[in-house]
DOROZA-517321 format. One record per atom (N, C-alpha, C): z, x, y; residue number from 1; atom name. Coordinates in nm, 4 decimals, always signed. Layout:
<vobas>
Z  X  Y  NUM  CA
...
</vobas>
This chain:
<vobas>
+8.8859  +9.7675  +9.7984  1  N
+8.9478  +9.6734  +9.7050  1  CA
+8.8371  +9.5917  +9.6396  1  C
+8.8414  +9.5969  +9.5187  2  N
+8.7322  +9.5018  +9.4173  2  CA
+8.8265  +9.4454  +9.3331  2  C
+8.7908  +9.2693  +9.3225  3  N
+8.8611  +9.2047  +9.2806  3  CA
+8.7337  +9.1598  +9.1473  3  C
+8.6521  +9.0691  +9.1859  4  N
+8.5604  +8.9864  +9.0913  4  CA
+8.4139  +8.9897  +9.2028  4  C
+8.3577  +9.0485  +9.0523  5  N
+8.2004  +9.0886  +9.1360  5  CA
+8.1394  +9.0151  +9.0390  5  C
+7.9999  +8.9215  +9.0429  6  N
+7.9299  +8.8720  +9.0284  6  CA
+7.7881  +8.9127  +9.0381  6  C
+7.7286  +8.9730  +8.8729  7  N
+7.6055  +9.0187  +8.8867  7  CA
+7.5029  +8.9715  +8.8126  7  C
+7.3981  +8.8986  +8.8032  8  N
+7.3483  +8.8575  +8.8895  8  CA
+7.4367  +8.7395  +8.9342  8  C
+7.4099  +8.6660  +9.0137  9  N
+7.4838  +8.5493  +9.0884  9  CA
+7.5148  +8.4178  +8.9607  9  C
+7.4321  +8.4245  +8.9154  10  N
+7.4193  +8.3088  +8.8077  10  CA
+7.4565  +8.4280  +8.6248  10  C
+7.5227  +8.5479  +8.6756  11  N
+7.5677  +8.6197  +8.5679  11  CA
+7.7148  +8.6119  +8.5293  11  C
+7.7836  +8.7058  +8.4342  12  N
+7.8956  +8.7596  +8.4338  12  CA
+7.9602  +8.7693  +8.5386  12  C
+8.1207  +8.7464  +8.5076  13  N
+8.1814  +8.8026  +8.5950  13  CA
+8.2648  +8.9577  +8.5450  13  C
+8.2955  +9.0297  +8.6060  14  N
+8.3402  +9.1776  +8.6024  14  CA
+8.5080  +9.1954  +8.7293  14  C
+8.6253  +9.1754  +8.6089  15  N
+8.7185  +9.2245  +8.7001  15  CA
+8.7227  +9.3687  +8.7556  15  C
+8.7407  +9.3593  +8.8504  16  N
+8.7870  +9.4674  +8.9480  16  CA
+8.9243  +9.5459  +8.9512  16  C
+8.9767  +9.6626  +9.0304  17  N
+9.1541  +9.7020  +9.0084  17  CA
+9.1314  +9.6958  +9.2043  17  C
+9.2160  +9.6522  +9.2046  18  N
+9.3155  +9.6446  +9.3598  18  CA
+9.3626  +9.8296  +9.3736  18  C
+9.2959  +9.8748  +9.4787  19  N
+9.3477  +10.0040  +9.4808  19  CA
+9.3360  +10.0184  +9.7002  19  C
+9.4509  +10.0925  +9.7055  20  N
+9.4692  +10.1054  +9.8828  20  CA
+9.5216  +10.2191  +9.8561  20  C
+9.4237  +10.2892  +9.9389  21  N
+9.4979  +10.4254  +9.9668  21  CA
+9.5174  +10.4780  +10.1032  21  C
+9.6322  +10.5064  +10.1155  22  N
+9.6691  +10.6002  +10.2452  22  CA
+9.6911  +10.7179  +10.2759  22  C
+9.6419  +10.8145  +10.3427  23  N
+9.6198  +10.9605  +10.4086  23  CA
+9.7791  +10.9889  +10.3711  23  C
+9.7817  +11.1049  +10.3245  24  N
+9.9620  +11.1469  +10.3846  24  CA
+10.0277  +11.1714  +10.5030  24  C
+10.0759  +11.0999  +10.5454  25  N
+10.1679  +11.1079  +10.6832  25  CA
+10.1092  +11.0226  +10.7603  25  C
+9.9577  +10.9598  +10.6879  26  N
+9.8882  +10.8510  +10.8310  26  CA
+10.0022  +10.7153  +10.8536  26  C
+9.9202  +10.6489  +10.9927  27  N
+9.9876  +10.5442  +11.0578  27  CA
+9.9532  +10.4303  +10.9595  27  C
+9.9826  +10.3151  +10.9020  28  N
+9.9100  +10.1764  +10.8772  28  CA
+9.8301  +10.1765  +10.9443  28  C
+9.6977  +10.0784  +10.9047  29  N
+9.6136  +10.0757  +10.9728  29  CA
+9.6168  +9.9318  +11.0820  29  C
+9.5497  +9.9499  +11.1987  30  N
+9.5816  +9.8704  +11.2715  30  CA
+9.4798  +9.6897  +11.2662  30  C
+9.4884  +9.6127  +11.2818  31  N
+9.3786  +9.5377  +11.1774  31  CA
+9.3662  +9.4379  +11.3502  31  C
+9.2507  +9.3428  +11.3580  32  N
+9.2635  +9.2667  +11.4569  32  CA
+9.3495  +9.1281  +11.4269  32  C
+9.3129  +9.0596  +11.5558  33  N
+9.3285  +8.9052  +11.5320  33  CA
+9.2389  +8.7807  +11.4884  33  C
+9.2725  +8.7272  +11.3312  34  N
+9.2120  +8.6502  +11.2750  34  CA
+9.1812  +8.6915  +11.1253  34  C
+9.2259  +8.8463  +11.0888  35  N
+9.1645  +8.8769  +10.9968  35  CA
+9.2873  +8.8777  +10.8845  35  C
+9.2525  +8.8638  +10.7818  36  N
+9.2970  +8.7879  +10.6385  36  CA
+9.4121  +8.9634  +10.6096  36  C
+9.4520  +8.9949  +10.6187  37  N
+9.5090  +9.1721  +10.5992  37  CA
+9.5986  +9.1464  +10.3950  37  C
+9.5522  +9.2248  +10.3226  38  N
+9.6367  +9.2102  +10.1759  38  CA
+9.7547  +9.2856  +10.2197  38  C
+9.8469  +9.2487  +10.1679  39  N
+9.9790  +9.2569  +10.1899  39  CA
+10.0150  +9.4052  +10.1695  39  C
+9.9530  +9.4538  +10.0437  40  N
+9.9593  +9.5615  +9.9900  40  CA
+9.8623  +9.6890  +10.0738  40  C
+9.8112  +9.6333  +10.1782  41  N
+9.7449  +9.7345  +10.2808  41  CA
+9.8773  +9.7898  +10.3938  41  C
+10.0017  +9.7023  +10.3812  42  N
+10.1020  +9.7482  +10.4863  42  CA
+10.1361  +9.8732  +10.4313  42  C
+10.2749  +9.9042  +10.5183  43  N
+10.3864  +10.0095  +10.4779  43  CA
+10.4370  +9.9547  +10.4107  43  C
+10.4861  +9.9518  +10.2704  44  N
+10.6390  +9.9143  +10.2102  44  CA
+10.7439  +10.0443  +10.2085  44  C
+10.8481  +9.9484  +10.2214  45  N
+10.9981  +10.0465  +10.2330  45  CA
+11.0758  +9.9935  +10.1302  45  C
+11.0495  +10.1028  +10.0128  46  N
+11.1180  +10.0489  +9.8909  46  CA
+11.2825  +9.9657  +9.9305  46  C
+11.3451  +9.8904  +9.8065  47  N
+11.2306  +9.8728  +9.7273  47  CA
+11.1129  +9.7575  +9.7207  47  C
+11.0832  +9.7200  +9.8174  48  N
+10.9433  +9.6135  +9.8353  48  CA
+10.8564  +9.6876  +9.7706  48  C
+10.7903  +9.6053  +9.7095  49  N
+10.6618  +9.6875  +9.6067  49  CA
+10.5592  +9.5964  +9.5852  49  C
+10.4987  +9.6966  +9.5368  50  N
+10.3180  +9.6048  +9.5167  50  CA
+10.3155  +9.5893  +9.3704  50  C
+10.2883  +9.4977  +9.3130  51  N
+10.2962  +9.4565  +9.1801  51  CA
+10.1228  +9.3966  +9.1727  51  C
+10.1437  +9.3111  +9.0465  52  N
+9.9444  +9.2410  +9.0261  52  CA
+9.9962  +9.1449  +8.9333  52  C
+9.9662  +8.9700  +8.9662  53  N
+9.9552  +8.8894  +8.8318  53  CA
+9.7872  +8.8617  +8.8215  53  C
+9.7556  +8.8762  +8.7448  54  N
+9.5864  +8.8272  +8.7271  54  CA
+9.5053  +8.8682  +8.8113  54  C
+9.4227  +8.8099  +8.9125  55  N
+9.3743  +8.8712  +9.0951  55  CA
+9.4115  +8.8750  +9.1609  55  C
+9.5852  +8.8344  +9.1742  56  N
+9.6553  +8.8769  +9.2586  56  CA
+9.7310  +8.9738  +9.2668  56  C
+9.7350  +9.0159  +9.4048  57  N
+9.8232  +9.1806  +9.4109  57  CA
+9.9016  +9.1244  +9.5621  57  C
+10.0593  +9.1387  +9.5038  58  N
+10.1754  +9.0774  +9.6115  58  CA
+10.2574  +9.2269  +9.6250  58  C
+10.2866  +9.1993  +9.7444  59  N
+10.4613  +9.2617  +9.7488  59  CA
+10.5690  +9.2048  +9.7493  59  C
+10.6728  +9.2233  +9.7157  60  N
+10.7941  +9.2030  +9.6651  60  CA
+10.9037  +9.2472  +9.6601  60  C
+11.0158  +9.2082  +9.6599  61  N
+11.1592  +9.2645  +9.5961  61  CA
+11.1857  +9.1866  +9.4855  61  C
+11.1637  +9.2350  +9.3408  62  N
+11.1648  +9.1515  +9.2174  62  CA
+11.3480  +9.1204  +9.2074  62  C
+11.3362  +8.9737  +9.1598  63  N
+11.4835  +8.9158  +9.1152  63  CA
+11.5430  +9.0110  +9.0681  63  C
+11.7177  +9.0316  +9.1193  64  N
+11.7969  +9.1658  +8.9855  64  CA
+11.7968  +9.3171  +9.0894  64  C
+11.6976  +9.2907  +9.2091  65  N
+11.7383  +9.4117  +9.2580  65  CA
+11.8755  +9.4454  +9.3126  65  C
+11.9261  +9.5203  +9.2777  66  N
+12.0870  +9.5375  +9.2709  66  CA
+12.0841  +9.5360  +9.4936  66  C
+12.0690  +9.6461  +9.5805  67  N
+12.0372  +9.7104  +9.7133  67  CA
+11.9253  +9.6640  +9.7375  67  C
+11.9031  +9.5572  +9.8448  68  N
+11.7593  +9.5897  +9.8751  68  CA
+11.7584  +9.5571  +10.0686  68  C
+11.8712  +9.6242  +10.1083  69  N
+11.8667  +9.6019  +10.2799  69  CA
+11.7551  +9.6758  +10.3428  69  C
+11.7270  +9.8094  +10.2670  70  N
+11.6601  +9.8482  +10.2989  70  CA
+11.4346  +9.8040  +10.3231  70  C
+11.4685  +9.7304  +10.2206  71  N
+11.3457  +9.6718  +10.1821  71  CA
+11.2599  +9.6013  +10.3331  71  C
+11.0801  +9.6714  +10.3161  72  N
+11.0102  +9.5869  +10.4317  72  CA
+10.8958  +9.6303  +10.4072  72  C
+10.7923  +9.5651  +10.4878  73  N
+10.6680  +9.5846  +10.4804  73  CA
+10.6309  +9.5726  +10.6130  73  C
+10.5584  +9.6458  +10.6818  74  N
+10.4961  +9.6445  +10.8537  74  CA
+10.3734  +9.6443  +10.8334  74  C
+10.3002  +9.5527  +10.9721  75  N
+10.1686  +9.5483  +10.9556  75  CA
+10.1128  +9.5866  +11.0973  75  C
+10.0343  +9.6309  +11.1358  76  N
+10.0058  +9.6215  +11.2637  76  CA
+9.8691  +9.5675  +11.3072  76  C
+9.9426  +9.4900  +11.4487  77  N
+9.7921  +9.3924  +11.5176  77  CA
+9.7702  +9.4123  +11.6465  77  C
+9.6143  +9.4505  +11.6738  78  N
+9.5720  +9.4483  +11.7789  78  CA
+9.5246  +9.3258  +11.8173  78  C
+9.5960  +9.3168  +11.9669  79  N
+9.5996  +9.1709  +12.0512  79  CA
+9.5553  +9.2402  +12.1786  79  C
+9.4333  +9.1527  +12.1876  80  N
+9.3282  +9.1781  +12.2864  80  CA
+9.3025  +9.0933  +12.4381  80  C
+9.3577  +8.9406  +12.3864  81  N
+9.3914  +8.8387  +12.5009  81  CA
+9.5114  +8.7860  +12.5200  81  C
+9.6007  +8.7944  +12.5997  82  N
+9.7272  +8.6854  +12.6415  82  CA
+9.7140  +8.5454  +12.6086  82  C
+9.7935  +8.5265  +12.5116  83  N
+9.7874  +8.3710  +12.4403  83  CA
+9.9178  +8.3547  +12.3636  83  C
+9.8794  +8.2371  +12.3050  84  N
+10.0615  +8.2139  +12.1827  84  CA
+9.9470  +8.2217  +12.0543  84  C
+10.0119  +8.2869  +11.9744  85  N
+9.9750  +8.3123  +11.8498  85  CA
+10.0971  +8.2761  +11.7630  85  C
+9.9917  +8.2406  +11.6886  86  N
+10.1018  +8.1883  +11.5347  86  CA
+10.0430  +8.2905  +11.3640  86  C
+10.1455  +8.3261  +11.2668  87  N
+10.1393  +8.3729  +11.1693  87  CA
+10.1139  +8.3181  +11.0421  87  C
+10.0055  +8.3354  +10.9873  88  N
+9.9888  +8.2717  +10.8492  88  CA
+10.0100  +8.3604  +10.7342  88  C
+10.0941  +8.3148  +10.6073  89  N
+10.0864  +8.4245  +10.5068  89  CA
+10.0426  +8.3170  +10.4094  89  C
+10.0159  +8.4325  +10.2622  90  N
+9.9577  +8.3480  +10.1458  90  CA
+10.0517  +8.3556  +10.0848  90  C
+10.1637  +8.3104  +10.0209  91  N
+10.2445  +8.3350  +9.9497  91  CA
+10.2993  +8.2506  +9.8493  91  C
+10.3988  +8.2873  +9.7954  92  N
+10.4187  +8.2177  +9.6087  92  CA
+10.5594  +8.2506  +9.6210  92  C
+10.6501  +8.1256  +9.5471  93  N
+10.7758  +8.1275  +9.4961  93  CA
+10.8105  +7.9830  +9.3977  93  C
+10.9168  +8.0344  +9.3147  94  N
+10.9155  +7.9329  +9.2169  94  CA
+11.0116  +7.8374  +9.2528  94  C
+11.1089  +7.8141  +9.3164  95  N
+11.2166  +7.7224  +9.3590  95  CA
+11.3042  +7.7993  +9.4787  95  C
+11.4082  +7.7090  +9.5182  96  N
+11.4864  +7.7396  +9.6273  96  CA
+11.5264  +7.8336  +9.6627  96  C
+11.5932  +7.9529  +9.5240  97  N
+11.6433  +8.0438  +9.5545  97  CA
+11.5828  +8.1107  +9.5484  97  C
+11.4774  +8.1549  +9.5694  98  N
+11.3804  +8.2598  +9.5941  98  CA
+11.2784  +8.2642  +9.6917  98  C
+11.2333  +8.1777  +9.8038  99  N
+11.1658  +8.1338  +9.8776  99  CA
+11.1443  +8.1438  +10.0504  99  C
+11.2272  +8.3032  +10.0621  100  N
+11.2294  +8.2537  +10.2013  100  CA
+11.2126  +8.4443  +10.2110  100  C
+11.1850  +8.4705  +10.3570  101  N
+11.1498  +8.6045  +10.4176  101  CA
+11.1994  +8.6169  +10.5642  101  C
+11.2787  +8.7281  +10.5967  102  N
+11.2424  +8.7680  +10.7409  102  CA
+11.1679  +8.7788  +10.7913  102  C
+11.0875  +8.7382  +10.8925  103  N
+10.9968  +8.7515  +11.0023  103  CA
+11.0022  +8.8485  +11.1588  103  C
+11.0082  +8.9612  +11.1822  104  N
+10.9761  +8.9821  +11.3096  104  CA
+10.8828  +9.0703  +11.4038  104  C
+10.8964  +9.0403  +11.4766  105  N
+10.7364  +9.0816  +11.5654  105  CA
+10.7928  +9.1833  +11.6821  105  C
+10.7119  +9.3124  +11.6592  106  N
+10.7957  +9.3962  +11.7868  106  CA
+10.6671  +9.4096  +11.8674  106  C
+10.6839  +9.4147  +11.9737  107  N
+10.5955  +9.4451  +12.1360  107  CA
+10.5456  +9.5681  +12.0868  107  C
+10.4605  +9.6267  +12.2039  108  N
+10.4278  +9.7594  +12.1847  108  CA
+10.4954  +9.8747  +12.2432  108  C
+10.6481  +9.7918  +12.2821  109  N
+10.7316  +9.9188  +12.3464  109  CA
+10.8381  +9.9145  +12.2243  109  C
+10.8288  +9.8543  +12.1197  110  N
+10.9470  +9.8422  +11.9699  110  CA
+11.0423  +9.7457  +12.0340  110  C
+11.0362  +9.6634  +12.1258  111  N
+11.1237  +9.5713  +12.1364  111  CA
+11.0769  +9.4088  +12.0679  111  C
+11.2172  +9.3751  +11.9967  112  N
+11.1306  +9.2328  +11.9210  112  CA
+11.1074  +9.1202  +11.9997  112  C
+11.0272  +9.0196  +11.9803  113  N
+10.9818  +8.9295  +12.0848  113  CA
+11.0568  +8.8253  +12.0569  113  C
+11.0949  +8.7592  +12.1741  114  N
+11.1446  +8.6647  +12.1949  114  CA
+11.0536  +8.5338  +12.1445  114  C
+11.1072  +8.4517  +12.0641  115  N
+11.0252  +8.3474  +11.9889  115  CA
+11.1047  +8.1744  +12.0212  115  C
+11.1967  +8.1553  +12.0583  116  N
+11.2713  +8.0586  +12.1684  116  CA
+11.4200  +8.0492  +12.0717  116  C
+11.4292  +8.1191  +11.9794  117  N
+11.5632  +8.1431  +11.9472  117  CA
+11.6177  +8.2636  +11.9249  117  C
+11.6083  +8.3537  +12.0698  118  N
+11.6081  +8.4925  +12.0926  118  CA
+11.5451  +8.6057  +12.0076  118  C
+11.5768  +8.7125  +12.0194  119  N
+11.4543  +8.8262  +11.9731  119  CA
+11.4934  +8.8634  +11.8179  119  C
+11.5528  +8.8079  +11.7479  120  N
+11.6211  +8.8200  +11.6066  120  CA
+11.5174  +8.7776  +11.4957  120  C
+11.5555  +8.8203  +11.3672  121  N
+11.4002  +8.7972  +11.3209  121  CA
+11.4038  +8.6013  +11.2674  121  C
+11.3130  +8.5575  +11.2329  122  N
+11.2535  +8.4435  +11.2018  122  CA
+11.2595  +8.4160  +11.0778  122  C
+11.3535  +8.3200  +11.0256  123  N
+11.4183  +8.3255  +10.8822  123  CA
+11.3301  +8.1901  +10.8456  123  C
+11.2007  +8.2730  +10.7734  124  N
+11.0885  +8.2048  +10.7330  124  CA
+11.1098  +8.1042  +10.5941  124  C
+11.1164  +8.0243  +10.5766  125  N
+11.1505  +7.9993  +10.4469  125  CA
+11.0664  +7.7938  +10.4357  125  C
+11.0263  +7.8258  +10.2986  126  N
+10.9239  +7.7859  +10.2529  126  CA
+10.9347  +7.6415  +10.2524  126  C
+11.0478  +7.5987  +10.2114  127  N
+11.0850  +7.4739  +10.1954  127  CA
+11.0765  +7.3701  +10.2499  127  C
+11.0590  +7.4406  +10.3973  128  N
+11.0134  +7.3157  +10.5612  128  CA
+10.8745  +7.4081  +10.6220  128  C
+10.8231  +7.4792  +10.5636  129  N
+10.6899  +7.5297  +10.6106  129  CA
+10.6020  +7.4401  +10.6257  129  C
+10.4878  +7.4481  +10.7261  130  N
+10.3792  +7.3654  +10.7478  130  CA
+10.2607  +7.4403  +10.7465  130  C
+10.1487  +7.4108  +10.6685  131  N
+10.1256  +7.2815  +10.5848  131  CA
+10.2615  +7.3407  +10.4971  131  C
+10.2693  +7.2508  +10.4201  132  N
+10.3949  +7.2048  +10.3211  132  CA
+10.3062  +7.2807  +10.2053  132  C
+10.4893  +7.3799  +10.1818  133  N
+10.4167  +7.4584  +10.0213  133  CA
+10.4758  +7.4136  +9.8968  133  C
+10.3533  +7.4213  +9.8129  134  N
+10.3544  +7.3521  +9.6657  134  CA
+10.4385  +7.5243  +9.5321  134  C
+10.5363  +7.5054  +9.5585  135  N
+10.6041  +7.5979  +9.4242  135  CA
+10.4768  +7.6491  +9.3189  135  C
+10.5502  +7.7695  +9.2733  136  N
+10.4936  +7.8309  +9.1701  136  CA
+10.3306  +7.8252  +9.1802  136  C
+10.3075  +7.8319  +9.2789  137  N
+10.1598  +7.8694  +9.3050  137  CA
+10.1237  +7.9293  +9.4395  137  C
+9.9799  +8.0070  +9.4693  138  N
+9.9920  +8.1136  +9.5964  138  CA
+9.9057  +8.0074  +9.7148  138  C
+9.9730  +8.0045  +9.8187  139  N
+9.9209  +7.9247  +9.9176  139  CA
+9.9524  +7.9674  +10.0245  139  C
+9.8884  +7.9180  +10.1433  140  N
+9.8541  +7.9583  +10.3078  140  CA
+9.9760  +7.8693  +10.3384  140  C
+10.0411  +7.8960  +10.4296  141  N
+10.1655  +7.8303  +10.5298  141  CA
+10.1887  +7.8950  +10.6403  141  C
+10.2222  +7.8588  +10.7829  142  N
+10.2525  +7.9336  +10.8623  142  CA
+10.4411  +7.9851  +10.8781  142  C
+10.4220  +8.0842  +10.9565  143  N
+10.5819  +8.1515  +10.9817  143  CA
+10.6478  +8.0589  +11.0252  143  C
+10.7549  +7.9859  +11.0066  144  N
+10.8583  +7.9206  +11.0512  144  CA
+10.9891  +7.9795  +11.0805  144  C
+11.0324  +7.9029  +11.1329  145  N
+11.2248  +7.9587  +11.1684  145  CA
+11.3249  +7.8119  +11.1474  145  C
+11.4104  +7.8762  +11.0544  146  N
+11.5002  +7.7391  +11.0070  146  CA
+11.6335  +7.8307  +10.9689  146  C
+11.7138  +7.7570  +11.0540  147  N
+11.8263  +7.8326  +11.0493  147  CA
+11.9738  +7.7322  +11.0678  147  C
+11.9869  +7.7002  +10.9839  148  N
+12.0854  +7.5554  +10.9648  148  CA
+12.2409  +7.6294  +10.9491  148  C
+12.3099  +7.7583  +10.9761  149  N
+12.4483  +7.7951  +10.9717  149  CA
+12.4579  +7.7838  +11.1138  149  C
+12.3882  +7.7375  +11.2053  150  N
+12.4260  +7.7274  +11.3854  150  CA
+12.4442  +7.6049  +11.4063  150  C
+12.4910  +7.5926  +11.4826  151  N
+12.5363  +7.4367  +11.5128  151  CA
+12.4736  +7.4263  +11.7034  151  C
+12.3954  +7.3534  +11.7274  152  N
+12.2946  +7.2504  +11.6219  152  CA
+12.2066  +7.3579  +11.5434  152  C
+12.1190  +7.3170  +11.4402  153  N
+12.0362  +7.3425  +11.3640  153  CA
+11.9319  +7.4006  +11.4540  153  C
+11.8778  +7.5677  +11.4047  154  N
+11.8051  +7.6396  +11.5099  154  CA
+11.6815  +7.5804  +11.3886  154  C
+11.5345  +7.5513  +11.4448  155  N
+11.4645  +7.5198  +11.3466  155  CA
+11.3060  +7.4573  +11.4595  155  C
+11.2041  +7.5924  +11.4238  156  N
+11.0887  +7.5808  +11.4910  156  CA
+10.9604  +7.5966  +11.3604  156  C
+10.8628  +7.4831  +11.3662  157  N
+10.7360  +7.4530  +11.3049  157  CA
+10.6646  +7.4574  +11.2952  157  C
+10.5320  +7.5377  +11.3612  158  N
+10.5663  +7.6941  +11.3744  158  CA
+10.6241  +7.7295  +11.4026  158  C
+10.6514  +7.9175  +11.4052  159  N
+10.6874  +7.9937  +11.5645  159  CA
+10.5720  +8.0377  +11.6345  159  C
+10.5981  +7.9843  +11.7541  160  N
+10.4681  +7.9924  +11.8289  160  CA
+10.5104  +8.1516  +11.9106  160  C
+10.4129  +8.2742  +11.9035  161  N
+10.4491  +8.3558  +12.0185  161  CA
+10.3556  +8.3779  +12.0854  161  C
+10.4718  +8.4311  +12.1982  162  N
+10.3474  +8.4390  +12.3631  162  CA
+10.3553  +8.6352  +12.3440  162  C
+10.2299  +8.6736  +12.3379  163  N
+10.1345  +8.7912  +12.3307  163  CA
+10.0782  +8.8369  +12.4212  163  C
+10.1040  +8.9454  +12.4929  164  N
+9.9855  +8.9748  +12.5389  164  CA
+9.8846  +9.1031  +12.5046  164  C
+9.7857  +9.1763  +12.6111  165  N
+9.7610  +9.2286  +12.5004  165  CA
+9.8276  +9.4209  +12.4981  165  C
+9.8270  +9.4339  +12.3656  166  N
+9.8516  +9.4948  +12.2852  166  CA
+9.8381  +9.5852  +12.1454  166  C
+9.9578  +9.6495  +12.0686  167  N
+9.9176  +9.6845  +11.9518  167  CA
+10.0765  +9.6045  +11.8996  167  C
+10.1101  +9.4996  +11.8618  168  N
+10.1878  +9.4697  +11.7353  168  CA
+10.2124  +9.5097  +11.6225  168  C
+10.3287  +9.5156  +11.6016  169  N
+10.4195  +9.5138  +11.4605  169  CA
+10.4564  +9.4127  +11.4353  169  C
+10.4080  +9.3985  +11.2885  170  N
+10.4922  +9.2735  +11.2141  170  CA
+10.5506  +9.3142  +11.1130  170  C
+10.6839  +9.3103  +11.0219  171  N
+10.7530  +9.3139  +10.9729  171  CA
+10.8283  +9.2110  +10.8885  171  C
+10.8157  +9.2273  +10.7619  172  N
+10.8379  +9.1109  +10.7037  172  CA
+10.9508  +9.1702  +10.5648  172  C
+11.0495  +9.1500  +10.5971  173  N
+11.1589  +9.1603  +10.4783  173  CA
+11.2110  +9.0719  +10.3951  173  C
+11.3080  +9.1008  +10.2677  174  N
+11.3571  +8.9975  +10.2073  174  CA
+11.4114  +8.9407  +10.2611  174  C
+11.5019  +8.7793  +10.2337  175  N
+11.5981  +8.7068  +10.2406  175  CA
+11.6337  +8.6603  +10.1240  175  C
+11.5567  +8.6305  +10.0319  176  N
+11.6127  +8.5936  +9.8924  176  CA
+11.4937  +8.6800  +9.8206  176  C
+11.5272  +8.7433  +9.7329  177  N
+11.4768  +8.7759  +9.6533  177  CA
+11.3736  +8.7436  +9.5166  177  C
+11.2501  +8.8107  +9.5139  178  N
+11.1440  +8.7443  +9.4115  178  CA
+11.0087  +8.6699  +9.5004  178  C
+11.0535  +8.6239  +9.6487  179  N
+10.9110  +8.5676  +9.7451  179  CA
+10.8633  +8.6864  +9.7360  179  C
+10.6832  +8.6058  +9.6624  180  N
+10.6078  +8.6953  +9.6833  180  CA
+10.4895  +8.6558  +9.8220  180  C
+10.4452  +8.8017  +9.8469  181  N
+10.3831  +8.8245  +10.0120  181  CA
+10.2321  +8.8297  +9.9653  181  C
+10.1335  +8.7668  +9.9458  182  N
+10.0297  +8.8465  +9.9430  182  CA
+9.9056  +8.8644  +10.0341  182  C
+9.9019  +8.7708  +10.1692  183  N
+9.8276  +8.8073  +10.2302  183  CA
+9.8802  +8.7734  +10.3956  183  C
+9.8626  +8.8348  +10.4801  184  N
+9.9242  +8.7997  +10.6435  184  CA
+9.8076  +8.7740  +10.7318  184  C
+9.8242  +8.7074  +10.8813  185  N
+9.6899  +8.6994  +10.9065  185  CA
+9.7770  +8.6529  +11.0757  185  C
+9.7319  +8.7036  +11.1958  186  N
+9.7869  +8.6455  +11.2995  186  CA
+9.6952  +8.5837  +11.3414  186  C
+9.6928  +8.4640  +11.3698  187  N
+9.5995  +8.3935  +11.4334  187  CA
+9.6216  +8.2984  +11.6161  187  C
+9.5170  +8.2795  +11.6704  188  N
+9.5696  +8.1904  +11.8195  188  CA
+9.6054  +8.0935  +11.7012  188  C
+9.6329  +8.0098  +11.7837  189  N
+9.7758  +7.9019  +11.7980  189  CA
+9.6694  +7.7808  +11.8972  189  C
+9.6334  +7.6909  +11.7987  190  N
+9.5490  +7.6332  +11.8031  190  CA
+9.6019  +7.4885  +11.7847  190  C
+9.6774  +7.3903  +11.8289  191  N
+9.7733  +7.2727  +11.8070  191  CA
+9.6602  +7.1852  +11.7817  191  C
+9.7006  +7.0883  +11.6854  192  N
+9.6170  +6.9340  +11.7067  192  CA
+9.7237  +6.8319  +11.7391  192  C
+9.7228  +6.8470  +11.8479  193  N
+9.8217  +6.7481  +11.9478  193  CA
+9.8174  +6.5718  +11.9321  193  C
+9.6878  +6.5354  +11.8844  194  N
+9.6533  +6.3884  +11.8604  194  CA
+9.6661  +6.3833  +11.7280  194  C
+9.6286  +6.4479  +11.6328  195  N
+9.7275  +6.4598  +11.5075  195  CA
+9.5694  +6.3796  +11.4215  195  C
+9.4826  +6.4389  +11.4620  196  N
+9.3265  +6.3763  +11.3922  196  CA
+9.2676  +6.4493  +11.3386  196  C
+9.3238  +6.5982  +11.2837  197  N
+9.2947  +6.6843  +11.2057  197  CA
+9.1875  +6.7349  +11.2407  197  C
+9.1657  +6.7382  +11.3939  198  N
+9.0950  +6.8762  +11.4351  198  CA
+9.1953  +6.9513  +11.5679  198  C
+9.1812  +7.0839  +11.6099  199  N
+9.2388  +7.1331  +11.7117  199  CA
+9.2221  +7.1099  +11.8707  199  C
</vobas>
């Protein structure tokens, strides 16, 4: 993938094309923990698709798609130490109704993990994400779960999960249509408990 190359350093810049290619019939590739993965390196299961605005290259289910249950993208992570890990994506949406994603995480036997509001996926949505996301522009937030049709209100800031080690699936589908996905990243789960803006 070449985005913007810089020659000499104090030269031009030269756009690049976003290109991923996959073997026929190969697996996704399996990526570690900590590393930045483009969205468009997963599986998509139409119709989720890889689109491009400017240097960015997202996946998606664009507004107007008539069917889209089928729609997903899987990523897979190798987890090397027993810990709680938390999920960061880069992502973009323009207002309410478009702003939110399924989240879920399967073990390495395909069973989904339990995240403290049973093994169902994690109805990620942007609006109560932390750090707090700014509309119509592409930004880092972690996976959340907010789920306000239960009584009481199911609703975690992260989702923190307990890992051990492994090969993970992550899976990330619509819920409203038009959130765009463009980068995933599992990371430890690193709290700042005194709240002094270090971990």
């Amino acid at each position: 993938e070449i985005k913007t190359t810089y020659v000499p350093q104090t030269g031009g810049s030269f756009s690049g094309i976003n290109s991923v290619n996959h073997l026929s019939g190969a697996e996704v590739p399996t990526f570690g923990v900590g590393v930045d993965v483009e969205a468009e390196a997963g599986r998509n299961v139409i119709p989720m698709r890889a689109d491009s605005v400017g240097l960015d290259t997202f996946v998606h289910v664009p507004k107007g798609t008539p069917i889209f249950n089928p729609a997903a993208v899987d990523f897979k992570f190798n987890v090397t130490s027993a810990s709680d890990y938390v999920l960061w994506t880069r992502v973009e949406a323009f207002d309410s109704t478009d702003d939110s994603f399924l989240v879920t995480v399967y073990d390495p036997t395909g069973t989904p993990v339990v995240f403290g509001y049973g093994a169902t996926a994690a109805h990620f949505r942007l609006e109560t994400a932390s750090p707090a996301y700014p509309y119509a522009t592409f930004s880092w937030t972690q996976v959340n779960h907010w789920n306000p049709y239960n009584t009481p209100s199911e609703y975690l800031n992260p989702v923190v999960y307990h890992l051990v080690p492994g090969v993970y699936q992550v899976q990330v589908r619509p819920r409203e249509l038009g959130t765009r996905l463009d980068k995933i990243r599992l990371s430890y789960y690193c709290p700042d408990l005194d709240q002094d803006g270090y971990t």
